[in-house]
VMD Tcl script that builds the backbone (N, CA, C; Angstrom):
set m [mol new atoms 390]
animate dup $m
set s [atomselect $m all]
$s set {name element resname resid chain x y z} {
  {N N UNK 1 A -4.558 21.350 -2.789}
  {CA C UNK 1 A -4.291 21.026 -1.400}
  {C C UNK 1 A -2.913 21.580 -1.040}
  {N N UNK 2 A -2.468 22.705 -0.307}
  {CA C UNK 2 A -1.836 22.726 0.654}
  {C C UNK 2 A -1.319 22.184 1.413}
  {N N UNK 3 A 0.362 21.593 1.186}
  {CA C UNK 3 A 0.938 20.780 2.361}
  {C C UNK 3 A 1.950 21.553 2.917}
  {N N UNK 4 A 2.070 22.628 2.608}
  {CA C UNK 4 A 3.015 23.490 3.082}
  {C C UNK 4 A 3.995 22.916 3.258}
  {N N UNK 5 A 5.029 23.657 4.168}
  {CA C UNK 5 A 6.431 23.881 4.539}
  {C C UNK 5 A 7.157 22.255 4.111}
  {N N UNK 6 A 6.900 21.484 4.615}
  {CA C UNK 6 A 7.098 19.892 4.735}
  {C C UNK 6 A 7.280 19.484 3.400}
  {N N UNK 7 A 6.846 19.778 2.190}
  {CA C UNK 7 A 6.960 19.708 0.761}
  {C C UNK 7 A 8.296 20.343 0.655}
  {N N UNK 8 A 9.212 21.196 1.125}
  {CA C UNK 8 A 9.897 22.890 0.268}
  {C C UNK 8 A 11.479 21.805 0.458}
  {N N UNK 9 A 12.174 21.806 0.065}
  {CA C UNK 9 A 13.603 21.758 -0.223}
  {C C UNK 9 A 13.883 20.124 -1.226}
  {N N UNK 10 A 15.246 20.010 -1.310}
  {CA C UNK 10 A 15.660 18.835 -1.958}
  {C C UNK 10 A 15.532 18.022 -0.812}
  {N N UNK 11 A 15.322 16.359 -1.892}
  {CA C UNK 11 A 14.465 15.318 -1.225}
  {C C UNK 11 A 15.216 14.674 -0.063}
  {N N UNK 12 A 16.835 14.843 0.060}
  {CA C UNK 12 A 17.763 14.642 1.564}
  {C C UNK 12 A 17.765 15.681 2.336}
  {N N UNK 13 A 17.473 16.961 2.162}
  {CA C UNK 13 A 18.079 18.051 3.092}
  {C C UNK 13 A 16.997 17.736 4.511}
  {N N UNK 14 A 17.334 17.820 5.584}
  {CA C UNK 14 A 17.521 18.039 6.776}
  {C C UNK 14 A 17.457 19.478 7.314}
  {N N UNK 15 A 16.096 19.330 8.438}
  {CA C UNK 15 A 16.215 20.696 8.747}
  {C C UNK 15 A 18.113 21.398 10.072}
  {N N UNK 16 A 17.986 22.221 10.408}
  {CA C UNK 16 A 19.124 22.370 10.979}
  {C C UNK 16 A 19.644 21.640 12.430}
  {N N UNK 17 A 18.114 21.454 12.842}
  {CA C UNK 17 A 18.396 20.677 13.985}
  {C C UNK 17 A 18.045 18.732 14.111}
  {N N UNK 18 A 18.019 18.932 13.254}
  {CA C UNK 18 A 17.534 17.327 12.453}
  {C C UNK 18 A 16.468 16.077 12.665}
  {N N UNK 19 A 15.360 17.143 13.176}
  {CA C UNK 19 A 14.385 16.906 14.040}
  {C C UNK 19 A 13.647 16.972 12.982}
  {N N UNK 20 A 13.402 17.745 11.685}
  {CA C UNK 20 A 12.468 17.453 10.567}
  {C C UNK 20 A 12.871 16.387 9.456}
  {N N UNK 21 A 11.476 15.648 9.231}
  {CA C UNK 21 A 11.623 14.455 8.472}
  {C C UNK 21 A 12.065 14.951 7.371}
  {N N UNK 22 A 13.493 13.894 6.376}
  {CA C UNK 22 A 13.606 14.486 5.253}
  {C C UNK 22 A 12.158 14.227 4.024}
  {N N UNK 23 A 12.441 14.518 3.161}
  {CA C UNK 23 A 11.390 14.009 2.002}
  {C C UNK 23 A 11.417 12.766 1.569}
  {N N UNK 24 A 12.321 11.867 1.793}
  {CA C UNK 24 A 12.217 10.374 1.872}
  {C C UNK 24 A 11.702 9.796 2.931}
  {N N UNK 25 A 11.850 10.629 4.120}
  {CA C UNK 25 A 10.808 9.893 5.072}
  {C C UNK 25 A 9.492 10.125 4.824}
  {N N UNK 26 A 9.142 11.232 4.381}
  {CA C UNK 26 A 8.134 11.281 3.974}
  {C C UNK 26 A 6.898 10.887 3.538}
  {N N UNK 27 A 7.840 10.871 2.567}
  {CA C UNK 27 A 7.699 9.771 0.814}
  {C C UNK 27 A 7.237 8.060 1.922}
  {N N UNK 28 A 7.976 7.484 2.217}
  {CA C UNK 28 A 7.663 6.234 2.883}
  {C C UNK 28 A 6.763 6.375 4.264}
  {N N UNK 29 A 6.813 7.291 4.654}
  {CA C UNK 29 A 5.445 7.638 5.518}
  {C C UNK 29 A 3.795 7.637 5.032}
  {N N UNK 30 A 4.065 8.160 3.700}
  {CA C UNK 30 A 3.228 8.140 3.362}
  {C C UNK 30 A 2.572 6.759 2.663}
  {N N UNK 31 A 3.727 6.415 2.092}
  {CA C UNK 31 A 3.517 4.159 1.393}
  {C C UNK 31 A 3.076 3.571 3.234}
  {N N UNK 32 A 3.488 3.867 4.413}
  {CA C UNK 32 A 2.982 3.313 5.142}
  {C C UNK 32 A 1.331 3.558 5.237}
  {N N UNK 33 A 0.959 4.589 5.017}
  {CA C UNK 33 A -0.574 5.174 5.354}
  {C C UNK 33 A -1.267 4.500 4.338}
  {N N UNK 34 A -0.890 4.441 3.156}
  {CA C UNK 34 A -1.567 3.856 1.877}
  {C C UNK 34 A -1.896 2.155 2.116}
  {N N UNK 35 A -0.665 1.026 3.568}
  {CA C UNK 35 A -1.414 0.732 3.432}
  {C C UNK 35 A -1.880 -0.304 4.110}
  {N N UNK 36 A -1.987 0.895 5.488}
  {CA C UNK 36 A -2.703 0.648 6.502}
  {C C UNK 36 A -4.023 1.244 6.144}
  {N N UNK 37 A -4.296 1.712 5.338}
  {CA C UNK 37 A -5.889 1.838 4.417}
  {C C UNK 37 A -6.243 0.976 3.355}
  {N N UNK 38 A -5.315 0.261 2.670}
  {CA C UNK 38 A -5.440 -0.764 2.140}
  {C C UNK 38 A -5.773 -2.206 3.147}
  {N N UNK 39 A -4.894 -2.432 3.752}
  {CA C UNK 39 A -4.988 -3.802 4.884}
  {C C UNK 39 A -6.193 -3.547 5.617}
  {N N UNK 40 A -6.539 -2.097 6.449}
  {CA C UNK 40 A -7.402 -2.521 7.092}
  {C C UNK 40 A -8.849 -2.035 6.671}
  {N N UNK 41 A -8.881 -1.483 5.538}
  {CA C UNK 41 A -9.962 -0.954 5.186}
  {C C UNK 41 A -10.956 -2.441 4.710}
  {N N UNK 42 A -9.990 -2.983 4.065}
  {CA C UNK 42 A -10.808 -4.275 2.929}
  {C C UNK 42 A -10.780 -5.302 3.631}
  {N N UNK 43 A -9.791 -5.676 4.390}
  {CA C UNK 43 A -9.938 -7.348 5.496}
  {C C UNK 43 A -11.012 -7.365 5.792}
  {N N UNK 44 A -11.390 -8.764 5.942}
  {CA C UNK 44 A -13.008 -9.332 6.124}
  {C C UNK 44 A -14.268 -9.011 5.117}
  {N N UNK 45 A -13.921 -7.996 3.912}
  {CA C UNK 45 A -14.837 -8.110 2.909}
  {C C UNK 45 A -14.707 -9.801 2.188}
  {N N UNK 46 A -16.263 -9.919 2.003}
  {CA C UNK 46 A -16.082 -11.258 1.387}
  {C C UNK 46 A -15.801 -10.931 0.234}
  {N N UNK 47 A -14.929 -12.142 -0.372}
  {CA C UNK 47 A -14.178 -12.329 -1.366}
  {C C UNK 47 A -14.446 -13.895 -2.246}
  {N N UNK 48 A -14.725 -14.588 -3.080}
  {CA C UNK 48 A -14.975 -15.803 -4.013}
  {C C UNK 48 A -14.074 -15.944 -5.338}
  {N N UNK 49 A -13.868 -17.026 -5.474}
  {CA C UNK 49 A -12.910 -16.869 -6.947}
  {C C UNK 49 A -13.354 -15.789 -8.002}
  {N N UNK 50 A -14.777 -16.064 -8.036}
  {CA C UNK 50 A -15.258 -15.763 -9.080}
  {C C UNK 50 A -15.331 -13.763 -8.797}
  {N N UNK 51 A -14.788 -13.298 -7.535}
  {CA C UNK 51 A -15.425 -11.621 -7.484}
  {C C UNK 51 A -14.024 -11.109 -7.135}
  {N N UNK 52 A -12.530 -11.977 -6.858}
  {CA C UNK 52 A -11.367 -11.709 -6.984}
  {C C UNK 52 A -10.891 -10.488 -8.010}
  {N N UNK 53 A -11.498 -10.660 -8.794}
  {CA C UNK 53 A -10.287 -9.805 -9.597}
  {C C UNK 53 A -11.110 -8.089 -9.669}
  {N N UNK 54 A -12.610 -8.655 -9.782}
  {CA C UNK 54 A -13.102 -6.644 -9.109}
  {C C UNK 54 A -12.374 -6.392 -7.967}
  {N N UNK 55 A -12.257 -7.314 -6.632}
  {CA C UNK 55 A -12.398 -6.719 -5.947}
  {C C UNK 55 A -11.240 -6.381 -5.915}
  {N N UNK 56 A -9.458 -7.031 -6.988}
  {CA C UNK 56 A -8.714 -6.594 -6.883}
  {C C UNK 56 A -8.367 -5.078 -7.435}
  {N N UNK 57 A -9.321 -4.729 -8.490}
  {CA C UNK 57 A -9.634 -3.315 -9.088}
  {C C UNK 57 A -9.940 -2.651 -8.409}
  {N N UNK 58 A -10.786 -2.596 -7.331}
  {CA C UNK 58 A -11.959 -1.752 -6.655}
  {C C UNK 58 A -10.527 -1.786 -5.258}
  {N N UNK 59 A -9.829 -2.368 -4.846}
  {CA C UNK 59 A -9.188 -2.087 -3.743}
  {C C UNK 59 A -8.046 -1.079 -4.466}
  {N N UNK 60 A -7.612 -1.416 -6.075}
  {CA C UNK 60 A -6.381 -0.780 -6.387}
  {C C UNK 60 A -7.260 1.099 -6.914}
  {N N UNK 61 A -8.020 0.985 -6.797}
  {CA C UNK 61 A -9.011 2.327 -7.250}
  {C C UNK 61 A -9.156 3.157 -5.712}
  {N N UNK 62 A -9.483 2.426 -5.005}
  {CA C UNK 62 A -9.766 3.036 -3.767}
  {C C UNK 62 A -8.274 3.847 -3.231}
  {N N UNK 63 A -7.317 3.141 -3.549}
  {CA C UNK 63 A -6.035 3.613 -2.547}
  {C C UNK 63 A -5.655 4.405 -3.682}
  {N N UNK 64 A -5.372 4.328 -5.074}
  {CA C UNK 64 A -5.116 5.098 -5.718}
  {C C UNK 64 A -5.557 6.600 -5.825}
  {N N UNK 65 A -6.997 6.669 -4.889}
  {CA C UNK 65 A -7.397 8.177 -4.832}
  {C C UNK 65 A -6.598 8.767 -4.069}
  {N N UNK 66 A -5.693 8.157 -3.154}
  {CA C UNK 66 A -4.896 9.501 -1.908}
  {C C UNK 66 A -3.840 9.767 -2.361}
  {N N UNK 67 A -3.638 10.804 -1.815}
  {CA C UNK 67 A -2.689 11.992 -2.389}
  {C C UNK 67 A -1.447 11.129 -2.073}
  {N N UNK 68 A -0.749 11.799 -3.285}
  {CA C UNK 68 A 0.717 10.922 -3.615}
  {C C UNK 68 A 0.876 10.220 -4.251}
  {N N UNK 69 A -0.599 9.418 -4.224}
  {CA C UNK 69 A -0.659 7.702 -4.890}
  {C C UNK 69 A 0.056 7.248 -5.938}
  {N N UNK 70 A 0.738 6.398 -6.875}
  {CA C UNK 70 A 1.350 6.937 -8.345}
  {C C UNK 70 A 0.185 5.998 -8.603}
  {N N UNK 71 A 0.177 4.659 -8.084}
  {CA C UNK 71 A -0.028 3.541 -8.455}
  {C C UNK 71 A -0.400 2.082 -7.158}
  {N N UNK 72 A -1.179 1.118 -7.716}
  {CA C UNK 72 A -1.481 -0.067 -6.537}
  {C C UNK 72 A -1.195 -1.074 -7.502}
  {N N UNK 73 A -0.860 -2.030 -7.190}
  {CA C UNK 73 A -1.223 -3.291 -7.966}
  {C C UNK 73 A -1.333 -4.289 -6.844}
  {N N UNK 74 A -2.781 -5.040 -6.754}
  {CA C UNK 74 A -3.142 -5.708 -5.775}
  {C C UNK 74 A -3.472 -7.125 -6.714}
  {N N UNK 75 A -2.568 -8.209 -6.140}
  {CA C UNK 75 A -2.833 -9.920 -6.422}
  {C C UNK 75 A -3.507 -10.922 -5.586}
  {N N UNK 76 A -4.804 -11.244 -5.937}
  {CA C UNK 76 A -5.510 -12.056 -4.821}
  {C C UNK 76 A -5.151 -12.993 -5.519}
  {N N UNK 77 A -4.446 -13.916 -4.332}
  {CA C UNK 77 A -4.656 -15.297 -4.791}
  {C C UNK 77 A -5.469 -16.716 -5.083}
  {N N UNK 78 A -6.538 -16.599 -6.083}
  {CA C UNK 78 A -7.901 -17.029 -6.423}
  {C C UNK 78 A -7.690 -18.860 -5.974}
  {N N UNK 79 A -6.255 -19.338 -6.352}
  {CA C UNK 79 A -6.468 -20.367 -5.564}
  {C C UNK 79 A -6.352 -20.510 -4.282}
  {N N UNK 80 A -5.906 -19.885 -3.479}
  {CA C UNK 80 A -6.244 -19.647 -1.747}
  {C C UNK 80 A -7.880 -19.771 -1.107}
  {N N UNK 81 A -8.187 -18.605 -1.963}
  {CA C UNK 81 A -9.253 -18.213 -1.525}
  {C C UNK 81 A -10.498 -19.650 -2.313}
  {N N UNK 82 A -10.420 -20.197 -3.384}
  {CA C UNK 82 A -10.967 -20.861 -3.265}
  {C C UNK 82 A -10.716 -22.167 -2.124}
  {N N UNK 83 A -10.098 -22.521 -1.792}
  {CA C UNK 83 A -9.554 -24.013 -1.111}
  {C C UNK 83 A -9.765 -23.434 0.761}
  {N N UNK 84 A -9.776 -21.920 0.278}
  {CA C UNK 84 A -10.523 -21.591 2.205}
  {C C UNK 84 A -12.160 -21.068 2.144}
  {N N UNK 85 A -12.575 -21.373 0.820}
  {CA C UNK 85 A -14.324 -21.003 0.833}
  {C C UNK 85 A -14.879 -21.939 1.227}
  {N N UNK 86 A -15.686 -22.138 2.089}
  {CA C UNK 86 A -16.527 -23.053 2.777}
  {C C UNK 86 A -17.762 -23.368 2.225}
  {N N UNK 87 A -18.467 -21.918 2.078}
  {CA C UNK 87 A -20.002 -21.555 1.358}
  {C C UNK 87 A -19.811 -20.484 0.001}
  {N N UNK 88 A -19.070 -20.871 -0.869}
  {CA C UNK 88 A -18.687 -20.418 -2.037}
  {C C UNK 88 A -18.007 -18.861 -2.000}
  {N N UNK 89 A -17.369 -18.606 -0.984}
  {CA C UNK 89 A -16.677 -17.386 -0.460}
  {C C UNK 89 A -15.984 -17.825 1.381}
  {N N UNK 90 A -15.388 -16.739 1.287}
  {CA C UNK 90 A -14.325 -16.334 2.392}
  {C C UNK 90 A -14.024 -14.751 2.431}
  {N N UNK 91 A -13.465 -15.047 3.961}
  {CA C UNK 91 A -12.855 -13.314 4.248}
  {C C UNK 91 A -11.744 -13.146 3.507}
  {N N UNK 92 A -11.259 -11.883 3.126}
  {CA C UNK 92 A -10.747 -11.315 2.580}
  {C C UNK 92 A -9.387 -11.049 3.860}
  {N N UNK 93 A -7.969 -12.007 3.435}
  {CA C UNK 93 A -7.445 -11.368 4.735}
  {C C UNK 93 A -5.755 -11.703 4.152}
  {N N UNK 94 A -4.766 -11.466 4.654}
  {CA C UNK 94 A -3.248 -10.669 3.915}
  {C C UNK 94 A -3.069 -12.321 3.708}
  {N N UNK 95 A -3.407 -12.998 4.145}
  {CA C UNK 95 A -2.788 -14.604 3.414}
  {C C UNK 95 A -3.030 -14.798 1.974}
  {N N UNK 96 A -4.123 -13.462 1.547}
  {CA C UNK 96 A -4.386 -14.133 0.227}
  {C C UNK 96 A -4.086 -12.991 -0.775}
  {N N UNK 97 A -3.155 -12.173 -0.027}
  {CA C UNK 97 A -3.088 -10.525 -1.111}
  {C C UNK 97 A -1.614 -10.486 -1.018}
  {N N UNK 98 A -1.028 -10.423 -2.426}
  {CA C UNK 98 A 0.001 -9.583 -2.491}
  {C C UNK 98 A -0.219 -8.391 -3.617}
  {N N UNK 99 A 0.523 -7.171 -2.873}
  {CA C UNK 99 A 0.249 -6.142 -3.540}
  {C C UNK 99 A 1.967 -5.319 -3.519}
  {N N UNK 100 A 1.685 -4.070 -4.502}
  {CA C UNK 100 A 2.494 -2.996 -4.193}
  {C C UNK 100 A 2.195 -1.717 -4.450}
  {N N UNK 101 A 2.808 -0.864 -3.933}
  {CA C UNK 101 A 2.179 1.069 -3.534}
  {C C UNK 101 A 3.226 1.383 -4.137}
  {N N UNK 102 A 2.897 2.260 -5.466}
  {CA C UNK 102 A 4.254 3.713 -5.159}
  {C C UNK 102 A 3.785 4.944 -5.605}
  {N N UNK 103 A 4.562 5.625 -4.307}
  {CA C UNK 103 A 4.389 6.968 -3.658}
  {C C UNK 103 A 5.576 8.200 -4.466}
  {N N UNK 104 A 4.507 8.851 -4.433}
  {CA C UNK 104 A 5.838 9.890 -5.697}
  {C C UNK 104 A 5.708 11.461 -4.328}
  {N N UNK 105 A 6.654 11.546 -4.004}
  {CA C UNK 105 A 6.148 13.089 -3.043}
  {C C UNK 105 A 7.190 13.409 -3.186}
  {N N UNK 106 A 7.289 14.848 -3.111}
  {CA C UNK 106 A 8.447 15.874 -3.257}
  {C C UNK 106 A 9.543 15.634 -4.154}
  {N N UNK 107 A 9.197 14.870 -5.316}
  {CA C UNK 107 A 10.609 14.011 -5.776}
  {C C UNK 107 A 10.880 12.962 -5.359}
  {N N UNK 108 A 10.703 12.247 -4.526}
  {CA C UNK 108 A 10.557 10.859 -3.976}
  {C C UNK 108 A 9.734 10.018 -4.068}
  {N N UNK 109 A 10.337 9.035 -5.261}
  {CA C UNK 109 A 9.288 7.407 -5.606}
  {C C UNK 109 A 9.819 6.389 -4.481}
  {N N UNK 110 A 8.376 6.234 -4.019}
  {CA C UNK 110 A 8.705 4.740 -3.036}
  {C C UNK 110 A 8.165 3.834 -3.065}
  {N N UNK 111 A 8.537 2.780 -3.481}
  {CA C UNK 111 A 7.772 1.658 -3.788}
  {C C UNK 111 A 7.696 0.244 -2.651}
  {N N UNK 112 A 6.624 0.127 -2.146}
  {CA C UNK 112 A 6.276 -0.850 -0.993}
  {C C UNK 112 A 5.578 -1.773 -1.696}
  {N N UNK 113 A 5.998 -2.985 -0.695}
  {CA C UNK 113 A 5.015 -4.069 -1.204}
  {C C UNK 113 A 4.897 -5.076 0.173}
  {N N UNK 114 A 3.455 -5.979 -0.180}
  {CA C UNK 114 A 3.176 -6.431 1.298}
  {C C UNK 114 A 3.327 -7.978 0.477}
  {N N UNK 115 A 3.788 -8.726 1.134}
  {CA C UNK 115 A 3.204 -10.390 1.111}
  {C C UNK 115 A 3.797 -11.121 2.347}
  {N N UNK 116 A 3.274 -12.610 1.999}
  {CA C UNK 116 A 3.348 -13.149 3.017}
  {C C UNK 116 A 4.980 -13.753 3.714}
  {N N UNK 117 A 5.071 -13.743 4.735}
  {CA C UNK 117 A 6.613 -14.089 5.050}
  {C C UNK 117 A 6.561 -14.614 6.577}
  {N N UNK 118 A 6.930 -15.767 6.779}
  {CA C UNK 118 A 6.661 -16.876 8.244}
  {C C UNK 118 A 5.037 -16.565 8.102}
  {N N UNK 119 A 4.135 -16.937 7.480}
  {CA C UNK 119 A 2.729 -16.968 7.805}
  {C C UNK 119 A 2.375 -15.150 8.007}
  {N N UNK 120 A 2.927 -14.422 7.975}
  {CA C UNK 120 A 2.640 -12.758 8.383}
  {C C UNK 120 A 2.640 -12.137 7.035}
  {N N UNK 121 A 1.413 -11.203 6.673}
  {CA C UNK 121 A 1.718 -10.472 5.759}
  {C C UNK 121 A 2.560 -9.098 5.711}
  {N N UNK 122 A 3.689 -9.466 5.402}
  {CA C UNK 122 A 4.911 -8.365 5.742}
  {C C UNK 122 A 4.574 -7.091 4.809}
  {N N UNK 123 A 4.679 -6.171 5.473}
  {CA C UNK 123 A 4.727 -4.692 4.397}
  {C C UNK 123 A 6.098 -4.447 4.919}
  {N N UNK 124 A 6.440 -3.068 3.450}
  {CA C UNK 124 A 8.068 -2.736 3.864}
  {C C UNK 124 A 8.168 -2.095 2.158}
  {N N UNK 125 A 9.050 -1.464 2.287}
  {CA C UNK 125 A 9.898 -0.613 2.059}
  {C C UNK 125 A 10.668 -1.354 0.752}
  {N N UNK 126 A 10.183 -1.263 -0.563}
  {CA C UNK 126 A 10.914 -2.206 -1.498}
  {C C UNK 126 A 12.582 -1.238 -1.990}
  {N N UNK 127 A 11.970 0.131 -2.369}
  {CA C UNK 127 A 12.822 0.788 -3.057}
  {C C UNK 127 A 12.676 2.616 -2.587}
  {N N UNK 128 A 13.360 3.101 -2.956}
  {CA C UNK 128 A 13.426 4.640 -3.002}
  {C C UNK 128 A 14.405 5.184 -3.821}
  {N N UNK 129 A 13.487 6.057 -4.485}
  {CA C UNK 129 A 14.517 6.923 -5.869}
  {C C UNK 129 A 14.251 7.847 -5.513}
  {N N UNK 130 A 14.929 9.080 -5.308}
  {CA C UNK 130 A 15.439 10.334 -5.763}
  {C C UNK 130 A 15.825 11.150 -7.102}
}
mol reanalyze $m
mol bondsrecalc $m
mol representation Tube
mol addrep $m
């Protein structure tokens, strides 16, 4: 795959008019995409104590295929989700997932992670190495 131009220099340089993203924005542009395909791809799949931990595999497999990916590690919380199953399952939704993404591009590891914070499942920006 071809990403051209947007890949080419060291991971701070700045184009001349400073209108091109460096490679750390990048890099975290891309932990954002990973996972707004994570959050909204899987919300509302049903989920049960007992199918938690595939489905925590099968969500960390899925995001791990896009480009950049290094790595997912996704935590359902099996007692949540049991104590909100009604009929031996529930939706699948960020009250009951904490996870984290890291993104390796151009030289740039970024590591995001989502959980919950005032009732909101917060994503953001844990770290960035160069």
């Amino acid at each position: 795959m071809d990403h051209g131009p947007a890949d080419a220099g060291p991971a701070d340089d700045r184009a001349a008019d400073d209108t091109e993203a460096t490679s750390a924005e990048r890099a975290c542009f891309e932990a954002g995409v990973k996972f707004g395909s994570l959050y909204h791809q899987f919300a509302g799949t049903p989920v049960s104590p007992d199918s938690a931990h595939s489905l925590e595999r099968a969500i960390e497999a899925a995001i791990e295929n896009q480009p950049y990916c290094e790595s997912v590690a996704v935590d359902i919380d099996v007692g949540a989700v049991e104590r909100a199953s009604e009929h031996g399952y529930t939706e699948l939704t960020g009250r009951f997932v904490e996870c984290s993404v890291v993104v390796d591009r151009a030289g740039v590891r970024v590591t995001a992670r989502m959980a919950m914070e005032d009732g909101y499942p917060l994503m953001g920006v844990a770290s960035v190495e160069r």
